[in-house]
C-alpha positions as CSV (number, residue, x, y, z in Angstrom):
1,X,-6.8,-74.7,-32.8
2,X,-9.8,-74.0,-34.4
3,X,-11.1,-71.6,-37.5
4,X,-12.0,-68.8,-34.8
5,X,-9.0,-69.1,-32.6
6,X,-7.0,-68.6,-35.2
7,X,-8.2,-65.8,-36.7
8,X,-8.5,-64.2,-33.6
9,X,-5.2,-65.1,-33.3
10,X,-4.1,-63.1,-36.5
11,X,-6.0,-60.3,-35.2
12,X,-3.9,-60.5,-32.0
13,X,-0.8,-60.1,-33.9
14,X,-1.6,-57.8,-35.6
15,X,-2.5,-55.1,-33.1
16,X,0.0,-56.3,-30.5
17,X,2.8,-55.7,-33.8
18,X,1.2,-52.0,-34.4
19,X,0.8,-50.6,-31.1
20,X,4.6,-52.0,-30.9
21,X,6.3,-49.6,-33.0
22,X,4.9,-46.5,-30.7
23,X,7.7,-48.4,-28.2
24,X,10.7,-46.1,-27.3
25,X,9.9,-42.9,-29.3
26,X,8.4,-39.4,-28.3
27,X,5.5,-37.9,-28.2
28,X,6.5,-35.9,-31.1
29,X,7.6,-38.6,-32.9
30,X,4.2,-40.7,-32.9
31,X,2.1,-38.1,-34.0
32,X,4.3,-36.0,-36.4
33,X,3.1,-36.7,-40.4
34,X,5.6,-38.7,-41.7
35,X,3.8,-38.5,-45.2
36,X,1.8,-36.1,-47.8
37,X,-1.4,-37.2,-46.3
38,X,-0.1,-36.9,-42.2
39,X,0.4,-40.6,-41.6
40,X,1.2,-40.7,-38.1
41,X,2.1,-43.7,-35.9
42,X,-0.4,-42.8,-33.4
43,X,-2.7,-42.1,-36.0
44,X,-3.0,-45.3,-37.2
45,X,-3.4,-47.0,-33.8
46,X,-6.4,-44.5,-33.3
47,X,-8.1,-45.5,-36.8
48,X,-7.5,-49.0,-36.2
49,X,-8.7,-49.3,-32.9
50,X,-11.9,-46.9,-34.4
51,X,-12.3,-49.0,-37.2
52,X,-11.9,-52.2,-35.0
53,X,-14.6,-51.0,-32.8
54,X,-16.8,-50.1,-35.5
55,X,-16.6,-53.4,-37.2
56,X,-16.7,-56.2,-34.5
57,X,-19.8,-53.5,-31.9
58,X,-21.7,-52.1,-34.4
59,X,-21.9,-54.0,-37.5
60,X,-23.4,-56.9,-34.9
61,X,-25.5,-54.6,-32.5
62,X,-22.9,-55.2,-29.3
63,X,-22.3,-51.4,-29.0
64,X,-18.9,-50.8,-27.2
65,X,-19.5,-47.9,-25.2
66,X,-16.2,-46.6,-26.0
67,X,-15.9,-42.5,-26.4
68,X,-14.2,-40.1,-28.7
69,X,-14.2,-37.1,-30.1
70,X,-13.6,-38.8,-33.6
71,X,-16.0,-41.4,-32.7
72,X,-18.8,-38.7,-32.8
73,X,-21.3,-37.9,-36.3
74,X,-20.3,-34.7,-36.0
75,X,-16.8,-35.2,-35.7
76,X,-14.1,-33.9,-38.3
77,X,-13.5,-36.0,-41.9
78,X,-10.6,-38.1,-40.9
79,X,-10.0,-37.2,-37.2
80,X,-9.4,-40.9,-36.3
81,X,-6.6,-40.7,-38.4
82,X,-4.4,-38.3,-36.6
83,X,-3.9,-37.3,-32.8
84,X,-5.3,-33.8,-31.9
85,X,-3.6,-31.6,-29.2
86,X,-6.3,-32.6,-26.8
87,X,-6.2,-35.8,-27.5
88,X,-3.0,-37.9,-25.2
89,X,-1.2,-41.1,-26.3
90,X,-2.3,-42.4,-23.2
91,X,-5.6,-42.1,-24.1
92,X,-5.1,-43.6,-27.4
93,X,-3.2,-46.4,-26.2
94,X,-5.9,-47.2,-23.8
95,X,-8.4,-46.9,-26.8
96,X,-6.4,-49.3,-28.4
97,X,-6.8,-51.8,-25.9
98,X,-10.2,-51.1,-24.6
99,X,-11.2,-51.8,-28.7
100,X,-9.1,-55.4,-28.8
101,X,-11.2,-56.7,-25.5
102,X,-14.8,-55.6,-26.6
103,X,-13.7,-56.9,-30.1
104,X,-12.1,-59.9,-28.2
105,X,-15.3,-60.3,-26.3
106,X,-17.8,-60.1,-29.5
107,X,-15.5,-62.5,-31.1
108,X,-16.3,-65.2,-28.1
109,X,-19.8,-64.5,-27.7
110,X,-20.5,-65.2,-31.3
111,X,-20.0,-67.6,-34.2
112,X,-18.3,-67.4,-37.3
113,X,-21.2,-67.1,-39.5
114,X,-23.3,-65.0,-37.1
115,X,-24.7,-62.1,-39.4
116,X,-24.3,-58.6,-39.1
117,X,-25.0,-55.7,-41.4
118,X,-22.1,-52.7,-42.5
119,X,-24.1,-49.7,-43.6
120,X,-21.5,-48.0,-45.2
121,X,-21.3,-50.9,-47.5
122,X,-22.9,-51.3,-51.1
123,X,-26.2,-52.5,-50.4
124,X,-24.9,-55.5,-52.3
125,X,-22.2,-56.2,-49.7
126,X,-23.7,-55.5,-46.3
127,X,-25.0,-58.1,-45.2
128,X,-21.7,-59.9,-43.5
129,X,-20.3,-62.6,-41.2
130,X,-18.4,-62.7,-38.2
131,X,-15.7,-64.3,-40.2
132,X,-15.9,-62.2,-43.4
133,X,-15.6,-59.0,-40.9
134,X,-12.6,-61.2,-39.0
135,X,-10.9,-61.4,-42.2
136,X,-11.5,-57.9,-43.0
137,X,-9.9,-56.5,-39.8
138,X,-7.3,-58.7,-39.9
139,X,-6.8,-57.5,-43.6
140,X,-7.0,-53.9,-42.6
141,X,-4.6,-54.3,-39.6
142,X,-2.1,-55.9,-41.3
143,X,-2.2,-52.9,-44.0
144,X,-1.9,-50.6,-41.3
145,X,0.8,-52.4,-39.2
146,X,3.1,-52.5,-42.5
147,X,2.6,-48.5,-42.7
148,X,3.7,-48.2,-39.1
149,X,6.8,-50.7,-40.0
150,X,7.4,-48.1,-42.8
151,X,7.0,-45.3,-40.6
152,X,8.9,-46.1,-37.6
153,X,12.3,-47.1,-40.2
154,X,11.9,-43.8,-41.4
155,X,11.7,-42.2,-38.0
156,X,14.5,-43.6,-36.3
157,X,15.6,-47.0,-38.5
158,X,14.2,-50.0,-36.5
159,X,12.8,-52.4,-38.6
160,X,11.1,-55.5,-38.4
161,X,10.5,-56.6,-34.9
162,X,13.4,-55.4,-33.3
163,X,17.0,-57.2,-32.8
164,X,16.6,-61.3,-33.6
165,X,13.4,-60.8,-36.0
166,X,14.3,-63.9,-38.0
167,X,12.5,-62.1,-41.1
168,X,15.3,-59.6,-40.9
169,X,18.9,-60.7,-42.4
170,X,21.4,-59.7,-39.7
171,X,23.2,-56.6,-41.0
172,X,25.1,-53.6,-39.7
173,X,24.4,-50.3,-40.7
174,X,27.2,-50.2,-43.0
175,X,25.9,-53.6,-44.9
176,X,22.6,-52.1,-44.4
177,X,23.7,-49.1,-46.4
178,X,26.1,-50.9,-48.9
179,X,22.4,-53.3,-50.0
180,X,20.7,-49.9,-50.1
181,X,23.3,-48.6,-52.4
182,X,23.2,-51.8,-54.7
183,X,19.5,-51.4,-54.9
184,X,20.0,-47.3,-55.7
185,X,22.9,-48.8,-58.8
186,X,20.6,-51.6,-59.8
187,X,17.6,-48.8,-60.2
188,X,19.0,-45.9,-62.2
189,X,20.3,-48.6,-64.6
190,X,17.1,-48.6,-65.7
């Protein structure tokens, strides 16, 4: 496989492990704050599909097209963070994955070190590759993805990727709790 595969790759993960923990839960559930700053599961499919689509249209002149009310200038500080009332998870979703294939497809039709330009970047930074902005996103999803992993334990206690995730040690609840416990002793012992 080479160098762009594989990033691409790790990009595919990525995503595919985020808009994974939306799986099984309500509405309510993916778009309820779950921190001090309104984290939301939902939320951080839409800023990661935003950001996605920023990074792999814009930054290399292949606009996407794609639409938004968050996507606008005008639009709200931070309103691809959360999900609005007007806004569905359907829509979202299908944000989501309208964002991986023009990303997908700006990923084929260039190469690694084509250059592209990130305004909102020091000036002494801009000026980018397809594989630093690869890296970057892949970065950035991972971050994200490990929030939602965060997230979706606190909402209703799945972790990992579900029964069998071989990064997982197989527990039951109750061992589950008796580790949590150790790890509660172990802390105020300090």
């Amino acid at each position: 496989m080479d160098q762009k595969a594989t990033l691409l790759r790790y990009l595919t993960i990525g995503r595919d492990d985020l808009l994974a923990k939306l799986d099984g839960l309500s509405d309510y559930d993916v778009v309820r704050p779950m921190t001090p700053t309104g984290t939301s599961l939902l939320g951080l499919v839409k800023h990661t599909a935003s950001v996605q689509q920023e990074y792999l249209g814009s930054v290399f002149d292949r606009p996407s097209g794609l639409a938004g009310a968050w996507l606008e200038d005008d639009a709200e500080d931070d309103s691809d963070m959360w999900v609005a009332p007007s806004e569905s998870r359907a829509e979202i979703e299908a944000f989501h994955r309208a964002s991986a294939r023009h990303a997908d497809a700006t990923v084929e039709a260039l190469d690694l070190d084509s250059p592209g330009l990130v305004p909102w970047w020091s000036e002494e930074r801009r000026h980018v590759t397809l594989q630093q902005v690869l890296v970057h996103l892949i970065a950035e999803t991972a971050r994200h993805a490990g929030h939602a992993d965060i997230l979706r334990e606190l909402t209703d206690g799945s972790a990992g990727n579900g029964p069998g995730d071989p990064n997982l040690p197989d527990r039951t609840a109750d061992d589950w709790a008796a580790f949590r416990e150790r790890i509660e002793r172990s802390a105020r012992e300090r």
